[in-house]
DRENROLO-409188 format. One record per residue: residue in three letters; x, y, z of N, C-alpha, C in turn; residue number from 1. Coordinates in Angstrom, 2 decimals, padded with zeros to 5 digits. Layout:
! DRENROLO-409188
r = Ala&neast = X&nnorth = Y&nup = Z&caeast = X&canorth = Y&caup = Z&ceast = X&cnorth = Y&cup = Z&k = NUM
...
! end
This chain:
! DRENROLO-409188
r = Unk&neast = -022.27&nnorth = 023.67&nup = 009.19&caeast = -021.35&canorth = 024.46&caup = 009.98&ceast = -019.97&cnorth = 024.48&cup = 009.35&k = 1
r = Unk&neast = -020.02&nnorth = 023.83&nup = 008.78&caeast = -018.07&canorth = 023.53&caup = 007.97&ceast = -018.13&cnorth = 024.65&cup = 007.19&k = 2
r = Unk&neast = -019.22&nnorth = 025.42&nup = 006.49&caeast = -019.41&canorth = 026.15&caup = 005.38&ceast = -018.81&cnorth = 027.84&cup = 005.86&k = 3
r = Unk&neast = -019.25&nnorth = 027.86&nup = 007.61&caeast = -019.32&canorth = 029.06&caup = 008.16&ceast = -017.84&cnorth = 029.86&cup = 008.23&k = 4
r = Unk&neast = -017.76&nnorth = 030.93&nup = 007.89&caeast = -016.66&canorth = 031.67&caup = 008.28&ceast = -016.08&cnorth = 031.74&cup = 010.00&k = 5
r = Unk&neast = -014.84&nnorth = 032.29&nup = 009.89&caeast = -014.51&canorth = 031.96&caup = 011.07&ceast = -015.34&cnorth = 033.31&cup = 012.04&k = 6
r = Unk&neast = -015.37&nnorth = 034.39&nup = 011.07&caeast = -016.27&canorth = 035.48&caup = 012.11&ceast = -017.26&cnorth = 034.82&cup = 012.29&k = 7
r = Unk&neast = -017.91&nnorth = 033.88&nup = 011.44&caeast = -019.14&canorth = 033.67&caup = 011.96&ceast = -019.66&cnorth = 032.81&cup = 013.11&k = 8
r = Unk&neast = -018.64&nnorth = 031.93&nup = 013.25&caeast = -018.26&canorth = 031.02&caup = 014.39&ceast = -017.55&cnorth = 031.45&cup = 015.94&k = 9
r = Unk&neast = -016.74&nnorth = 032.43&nup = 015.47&caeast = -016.78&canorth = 033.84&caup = 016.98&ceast = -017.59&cnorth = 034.05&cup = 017.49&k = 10
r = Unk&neast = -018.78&nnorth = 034.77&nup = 016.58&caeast = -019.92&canorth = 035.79&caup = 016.89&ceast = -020.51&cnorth = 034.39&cup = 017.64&k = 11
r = Unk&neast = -020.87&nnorth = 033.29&nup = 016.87&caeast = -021.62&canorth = 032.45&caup = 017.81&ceast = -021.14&cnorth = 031.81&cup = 018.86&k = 12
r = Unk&neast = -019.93&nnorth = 031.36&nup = 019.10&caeast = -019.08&canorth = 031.44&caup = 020.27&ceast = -019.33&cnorth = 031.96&cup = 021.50&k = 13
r = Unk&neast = -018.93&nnorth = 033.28&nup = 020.82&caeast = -018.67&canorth = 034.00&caup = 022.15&ceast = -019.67&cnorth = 035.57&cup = 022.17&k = 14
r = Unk&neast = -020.31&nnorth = 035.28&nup = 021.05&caeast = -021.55&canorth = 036.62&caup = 021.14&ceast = -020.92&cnorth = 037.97&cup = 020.04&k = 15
r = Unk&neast = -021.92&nnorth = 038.91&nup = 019.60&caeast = -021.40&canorth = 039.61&caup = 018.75&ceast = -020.82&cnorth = 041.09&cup = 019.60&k = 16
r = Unk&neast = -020.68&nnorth = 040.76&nup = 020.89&caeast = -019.72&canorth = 042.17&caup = 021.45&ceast = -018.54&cnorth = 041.84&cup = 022.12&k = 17
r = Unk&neast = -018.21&nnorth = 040.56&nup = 021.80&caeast = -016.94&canorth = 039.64&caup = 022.40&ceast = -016.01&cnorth = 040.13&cup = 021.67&k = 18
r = Unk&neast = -015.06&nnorth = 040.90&nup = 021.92&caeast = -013.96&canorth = 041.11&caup = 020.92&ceast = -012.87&cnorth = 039.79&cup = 020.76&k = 19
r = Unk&neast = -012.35&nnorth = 040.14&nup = 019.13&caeast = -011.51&canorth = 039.00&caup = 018.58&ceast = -010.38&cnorth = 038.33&cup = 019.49&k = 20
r = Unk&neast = -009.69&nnorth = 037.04&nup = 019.91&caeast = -008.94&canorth = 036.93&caup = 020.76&ceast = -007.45&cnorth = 037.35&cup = 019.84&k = 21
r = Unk&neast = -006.73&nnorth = 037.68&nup = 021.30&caeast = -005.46&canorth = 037.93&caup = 020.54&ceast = -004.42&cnorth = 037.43&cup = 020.00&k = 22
r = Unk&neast = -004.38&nnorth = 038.10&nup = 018.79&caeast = -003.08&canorth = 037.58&caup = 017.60&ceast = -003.66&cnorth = 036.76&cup = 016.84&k = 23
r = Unk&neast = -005.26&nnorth = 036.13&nup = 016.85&caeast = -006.17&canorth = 035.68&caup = 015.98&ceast = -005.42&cnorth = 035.82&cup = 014.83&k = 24
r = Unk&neast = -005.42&nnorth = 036.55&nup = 014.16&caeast = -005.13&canorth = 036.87&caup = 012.55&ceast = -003.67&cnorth = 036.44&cup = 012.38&k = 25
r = Unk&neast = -003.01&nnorth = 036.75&nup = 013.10&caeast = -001.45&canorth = 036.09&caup = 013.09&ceast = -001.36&cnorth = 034.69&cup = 012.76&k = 26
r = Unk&neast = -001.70&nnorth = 034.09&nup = 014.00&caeast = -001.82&canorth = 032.78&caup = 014.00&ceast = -002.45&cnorth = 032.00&cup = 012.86&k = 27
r = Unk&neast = -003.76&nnorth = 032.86&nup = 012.64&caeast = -004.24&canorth = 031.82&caup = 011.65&ceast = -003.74&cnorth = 031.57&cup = 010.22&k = 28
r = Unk&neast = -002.95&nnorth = 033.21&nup = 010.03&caeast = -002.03&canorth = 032.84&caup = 008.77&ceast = -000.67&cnorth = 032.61&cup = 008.89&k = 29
r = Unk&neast = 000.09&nnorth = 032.19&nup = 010.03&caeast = 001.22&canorth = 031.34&caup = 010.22&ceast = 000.88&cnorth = 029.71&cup = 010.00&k = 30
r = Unk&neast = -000.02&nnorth = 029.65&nup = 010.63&caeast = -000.58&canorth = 028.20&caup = 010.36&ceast = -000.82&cnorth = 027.95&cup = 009.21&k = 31
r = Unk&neast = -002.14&nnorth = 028.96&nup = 007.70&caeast = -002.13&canorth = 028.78&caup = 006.56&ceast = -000.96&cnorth = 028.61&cup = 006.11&k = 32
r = Unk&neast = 000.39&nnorth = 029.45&nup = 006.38&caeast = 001.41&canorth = 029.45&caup = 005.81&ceast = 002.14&cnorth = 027.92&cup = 005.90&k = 33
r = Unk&neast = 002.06&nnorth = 028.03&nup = 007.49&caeast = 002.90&canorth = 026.37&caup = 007.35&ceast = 002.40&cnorth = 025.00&cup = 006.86&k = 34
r = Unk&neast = 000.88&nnorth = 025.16&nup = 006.71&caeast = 000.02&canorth = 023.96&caup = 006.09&ceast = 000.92&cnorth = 023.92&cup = 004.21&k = 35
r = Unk&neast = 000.66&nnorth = 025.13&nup = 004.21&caeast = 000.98&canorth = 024.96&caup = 002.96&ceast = 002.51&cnorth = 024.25&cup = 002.52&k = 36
r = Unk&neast = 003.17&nnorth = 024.80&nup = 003.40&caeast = 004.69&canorth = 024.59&caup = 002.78&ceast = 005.02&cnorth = 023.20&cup = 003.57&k = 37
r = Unk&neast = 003.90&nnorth = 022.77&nup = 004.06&caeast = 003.92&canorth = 021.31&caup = 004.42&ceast = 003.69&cnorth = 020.47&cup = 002.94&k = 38
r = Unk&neast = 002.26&nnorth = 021.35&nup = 002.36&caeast = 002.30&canorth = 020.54&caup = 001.10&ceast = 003.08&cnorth = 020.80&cup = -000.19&k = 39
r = Unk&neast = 003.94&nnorth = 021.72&nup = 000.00&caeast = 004.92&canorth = 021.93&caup = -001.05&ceast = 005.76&cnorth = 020.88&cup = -000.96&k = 40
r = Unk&neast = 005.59&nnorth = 020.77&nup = 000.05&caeast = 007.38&canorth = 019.19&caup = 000.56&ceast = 007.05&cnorth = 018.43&cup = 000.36&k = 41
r = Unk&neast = 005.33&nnorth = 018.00&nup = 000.68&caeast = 005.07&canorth = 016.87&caup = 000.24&ceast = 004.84&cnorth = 016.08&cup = -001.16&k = 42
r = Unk&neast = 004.73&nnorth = 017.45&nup = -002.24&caeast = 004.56&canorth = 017.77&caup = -003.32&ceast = 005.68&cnorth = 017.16&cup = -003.99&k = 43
r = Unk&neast = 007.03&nnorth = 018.32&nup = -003.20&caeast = 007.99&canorth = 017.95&caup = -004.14&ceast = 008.93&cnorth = 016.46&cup = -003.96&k = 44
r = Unk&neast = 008.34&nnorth = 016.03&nup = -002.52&caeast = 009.09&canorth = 014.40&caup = -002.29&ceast = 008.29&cnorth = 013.54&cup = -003.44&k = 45
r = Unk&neast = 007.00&nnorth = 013.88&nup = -003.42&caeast = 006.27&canorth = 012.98&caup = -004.41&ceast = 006.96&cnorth = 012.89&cup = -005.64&k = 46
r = Unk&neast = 007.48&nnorth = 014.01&nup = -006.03&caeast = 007.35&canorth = 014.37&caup = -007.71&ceast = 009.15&cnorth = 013.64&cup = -007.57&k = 47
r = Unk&neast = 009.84&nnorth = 014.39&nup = -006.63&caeast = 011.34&canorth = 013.26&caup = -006.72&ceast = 011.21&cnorth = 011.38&cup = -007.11&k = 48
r = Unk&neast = 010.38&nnorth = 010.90&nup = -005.93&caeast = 010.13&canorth = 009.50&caup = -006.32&ceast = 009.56&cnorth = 009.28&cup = -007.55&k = 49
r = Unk&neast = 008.61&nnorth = 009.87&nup = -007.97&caeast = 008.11&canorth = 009.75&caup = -009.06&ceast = 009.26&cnorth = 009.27&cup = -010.34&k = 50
r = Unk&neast = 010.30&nnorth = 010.92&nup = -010.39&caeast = 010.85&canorth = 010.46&caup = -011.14&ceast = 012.37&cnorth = 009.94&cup = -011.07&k = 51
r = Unk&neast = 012.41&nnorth = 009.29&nup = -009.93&caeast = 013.69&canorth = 008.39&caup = -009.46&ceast = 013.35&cnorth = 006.68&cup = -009.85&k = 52
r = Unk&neast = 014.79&nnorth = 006.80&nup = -010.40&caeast = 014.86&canorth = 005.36&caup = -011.12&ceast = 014.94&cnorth = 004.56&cup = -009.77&k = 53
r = Unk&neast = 014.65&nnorth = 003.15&nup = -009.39&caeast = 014.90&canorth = 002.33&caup = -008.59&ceast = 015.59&cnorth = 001.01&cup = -009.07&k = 54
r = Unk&neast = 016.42&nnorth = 000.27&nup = -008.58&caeast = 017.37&canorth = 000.03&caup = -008.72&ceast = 016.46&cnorth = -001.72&cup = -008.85&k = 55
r = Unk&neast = 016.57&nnorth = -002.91&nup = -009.02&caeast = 016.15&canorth = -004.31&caup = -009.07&ceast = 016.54&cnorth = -004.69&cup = -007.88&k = 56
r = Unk&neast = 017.67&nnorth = -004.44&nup = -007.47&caeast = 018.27&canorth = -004.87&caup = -005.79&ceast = 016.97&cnorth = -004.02&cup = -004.95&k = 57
r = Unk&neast = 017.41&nnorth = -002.58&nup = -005.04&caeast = 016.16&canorth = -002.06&caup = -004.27&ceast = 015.00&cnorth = -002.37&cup = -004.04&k = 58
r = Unk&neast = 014.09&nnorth = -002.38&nup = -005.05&caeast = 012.83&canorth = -003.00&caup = -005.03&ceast = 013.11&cnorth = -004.42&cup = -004.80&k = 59
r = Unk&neast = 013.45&nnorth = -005.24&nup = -004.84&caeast = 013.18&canorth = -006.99&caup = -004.07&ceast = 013.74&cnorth = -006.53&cup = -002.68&k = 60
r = Unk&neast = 014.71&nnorth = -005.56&nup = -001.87&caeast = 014.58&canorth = -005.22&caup = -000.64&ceast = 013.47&cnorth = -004.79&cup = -000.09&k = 61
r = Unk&neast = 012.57&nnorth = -003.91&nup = -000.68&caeast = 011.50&canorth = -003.50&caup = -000.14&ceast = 010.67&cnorth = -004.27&cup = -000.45&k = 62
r = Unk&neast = 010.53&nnorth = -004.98&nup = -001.16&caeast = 009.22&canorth = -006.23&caup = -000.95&ceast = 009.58&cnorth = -007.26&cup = -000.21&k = 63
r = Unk&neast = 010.90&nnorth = -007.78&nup = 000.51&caeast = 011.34&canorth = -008.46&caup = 001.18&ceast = 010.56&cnorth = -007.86&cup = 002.66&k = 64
r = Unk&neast = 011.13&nnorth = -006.45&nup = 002.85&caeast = 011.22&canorth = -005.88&caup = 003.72&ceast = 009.27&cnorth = -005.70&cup = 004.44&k = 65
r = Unk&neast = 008.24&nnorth = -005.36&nup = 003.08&caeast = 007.14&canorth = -006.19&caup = 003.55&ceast = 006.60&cnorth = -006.90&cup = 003.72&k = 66
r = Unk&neast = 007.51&nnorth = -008.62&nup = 003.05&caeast = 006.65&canorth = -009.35&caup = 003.56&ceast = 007.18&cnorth = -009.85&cup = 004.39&k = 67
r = Unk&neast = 008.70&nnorth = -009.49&nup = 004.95&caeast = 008.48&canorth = -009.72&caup = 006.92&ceast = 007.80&cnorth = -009.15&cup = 007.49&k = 68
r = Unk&neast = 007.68&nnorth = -007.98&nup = 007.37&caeast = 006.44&canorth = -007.27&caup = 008.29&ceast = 005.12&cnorth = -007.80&cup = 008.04&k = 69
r = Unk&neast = 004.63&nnorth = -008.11&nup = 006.84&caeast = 003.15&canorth = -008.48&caup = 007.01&ceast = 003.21&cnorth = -010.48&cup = 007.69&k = 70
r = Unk&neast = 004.44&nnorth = -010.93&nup = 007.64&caeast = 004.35&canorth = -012.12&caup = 008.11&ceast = 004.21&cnorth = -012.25&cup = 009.67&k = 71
r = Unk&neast = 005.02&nnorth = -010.94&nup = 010.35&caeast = 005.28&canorth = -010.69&caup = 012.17&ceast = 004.02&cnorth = -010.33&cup = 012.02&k = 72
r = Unk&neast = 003.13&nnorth = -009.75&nup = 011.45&caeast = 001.77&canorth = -009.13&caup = 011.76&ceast = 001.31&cnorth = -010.30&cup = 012.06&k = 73
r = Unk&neast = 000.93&nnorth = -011.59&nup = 010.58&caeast = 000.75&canorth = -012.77&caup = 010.87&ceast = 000.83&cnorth = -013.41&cup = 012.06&k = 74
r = Unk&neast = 002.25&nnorth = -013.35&nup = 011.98&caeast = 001.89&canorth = -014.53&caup = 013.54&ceast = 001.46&cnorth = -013.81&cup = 014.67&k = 75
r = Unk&neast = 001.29&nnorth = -012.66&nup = 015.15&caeast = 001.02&canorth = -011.69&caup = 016.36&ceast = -000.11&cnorth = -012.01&cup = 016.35&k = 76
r = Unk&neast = -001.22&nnorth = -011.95&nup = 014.57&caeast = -002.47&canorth = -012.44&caup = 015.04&ceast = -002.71&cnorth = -014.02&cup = 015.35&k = 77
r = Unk&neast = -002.21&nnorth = -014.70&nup = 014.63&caeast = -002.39&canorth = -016.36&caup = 015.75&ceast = -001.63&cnorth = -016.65&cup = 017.11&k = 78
r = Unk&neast = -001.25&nnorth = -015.41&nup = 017.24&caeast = -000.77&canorth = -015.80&caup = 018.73&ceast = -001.87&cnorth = -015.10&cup = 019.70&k = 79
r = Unk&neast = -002.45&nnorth = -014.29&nup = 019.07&caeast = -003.34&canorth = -013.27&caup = 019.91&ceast = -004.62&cnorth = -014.61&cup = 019.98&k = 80
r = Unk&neast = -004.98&nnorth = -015.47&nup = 018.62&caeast = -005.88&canorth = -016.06&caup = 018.58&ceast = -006.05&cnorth = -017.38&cup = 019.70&k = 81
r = Unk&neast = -004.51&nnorth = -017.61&nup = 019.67&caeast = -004.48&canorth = -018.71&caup = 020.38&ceast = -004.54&cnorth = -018.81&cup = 021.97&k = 82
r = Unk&neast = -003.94&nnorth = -016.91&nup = 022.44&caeast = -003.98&canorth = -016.98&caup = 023.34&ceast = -005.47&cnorth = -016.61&cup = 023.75&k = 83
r = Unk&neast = -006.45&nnorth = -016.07&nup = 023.40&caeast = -007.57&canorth = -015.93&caup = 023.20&ceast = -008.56&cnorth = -017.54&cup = 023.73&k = 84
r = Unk&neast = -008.15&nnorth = -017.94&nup = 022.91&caeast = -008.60&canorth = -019.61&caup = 022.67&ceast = -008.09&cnorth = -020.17&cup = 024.24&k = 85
r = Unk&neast = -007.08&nnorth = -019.97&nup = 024.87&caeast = -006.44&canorth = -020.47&caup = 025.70&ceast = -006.81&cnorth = -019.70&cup = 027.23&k = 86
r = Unk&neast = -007.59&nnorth = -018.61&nup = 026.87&caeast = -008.34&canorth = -017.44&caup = 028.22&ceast = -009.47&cnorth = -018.24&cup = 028.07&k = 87
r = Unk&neast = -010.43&nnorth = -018.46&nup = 026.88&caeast = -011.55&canorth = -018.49&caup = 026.98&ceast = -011.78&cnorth = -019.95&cup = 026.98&k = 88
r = Unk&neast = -010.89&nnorth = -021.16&nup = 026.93&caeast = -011.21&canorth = -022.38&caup = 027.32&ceast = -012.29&cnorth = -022.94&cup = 025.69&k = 89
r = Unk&neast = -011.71&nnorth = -022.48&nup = 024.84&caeast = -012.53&canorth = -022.84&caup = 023.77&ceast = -011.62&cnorth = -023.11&cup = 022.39&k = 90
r = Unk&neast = -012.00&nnorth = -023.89&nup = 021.85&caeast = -011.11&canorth = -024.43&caup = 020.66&ceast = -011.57&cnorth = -023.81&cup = 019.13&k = 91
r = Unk&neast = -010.58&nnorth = -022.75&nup = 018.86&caeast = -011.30&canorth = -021.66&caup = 018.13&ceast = -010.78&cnorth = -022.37&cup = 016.74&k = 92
r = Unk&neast = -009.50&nnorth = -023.15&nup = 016.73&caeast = -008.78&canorth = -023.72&caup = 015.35&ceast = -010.38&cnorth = -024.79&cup = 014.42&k = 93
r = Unk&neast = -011.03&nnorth = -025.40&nup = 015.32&caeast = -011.81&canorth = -026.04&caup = 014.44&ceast = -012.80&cnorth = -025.24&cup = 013.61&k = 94
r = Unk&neast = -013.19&nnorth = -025.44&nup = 012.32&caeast = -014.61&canorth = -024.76&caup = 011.50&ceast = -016.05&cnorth = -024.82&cup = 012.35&k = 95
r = Unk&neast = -016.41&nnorth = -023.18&nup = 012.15&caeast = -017.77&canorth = -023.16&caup = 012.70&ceast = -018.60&cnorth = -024.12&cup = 012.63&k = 96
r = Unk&neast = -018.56&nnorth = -024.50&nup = 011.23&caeast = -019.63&canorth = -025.61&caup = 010.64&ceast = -018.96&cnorth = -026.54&cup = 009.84&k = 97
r = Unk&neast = -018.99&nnorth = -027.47&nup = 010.55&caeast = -019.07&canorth = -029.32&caup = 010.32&ceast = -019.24&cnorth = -029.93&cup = 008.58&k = 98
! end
């Protein structure tokens, strides 16, 4: 079905004497239009970073900057674990197997 045209997905819709809904054709190429010039921007932010120098201060900020975030992730999950452990009356810190 991904393969099918959009007439062809009307006709089965809504039958082959259903006329087209309105502004169909408008819409669908305002939308092509704006998909696209979505990926022009995204295109051309890429191609800026690409070729933007970054600075040694900069980059150790942004790796700073993830590994606080992946550390708050960290503890959110042993707090989730513990409180887990602490609903279910079970001591989850020890190894499965002995």
């Amino acid at each position: 079905m991904h393969n099918d045209s959009i007439e062809s997905l009307l006709r089965r819709h809504y039958g082959d004497d259903a006329p087209a809904p309105a502004g169909l054709e408008t819409r669908l190429v305002a939308s092509v239009r704006r998909e696209a010039a979505e990926l022009r921007e995204q295109e051309r932010r890429a191609s800026r970073l690409g070729k933007q120098r970054i600075s040694r201060r900069a980059a150790v900020r942004l790796v700073a900057i993830g590994t606080a975030g992946l550390s708050v992730v960290s503890m959110g999950l042993e707090s989730l674990q513990s409180l887990e452990a602490g609903l279910l009356g079970q001591d989850i810190t020890q190894p499965a197997y002995p």
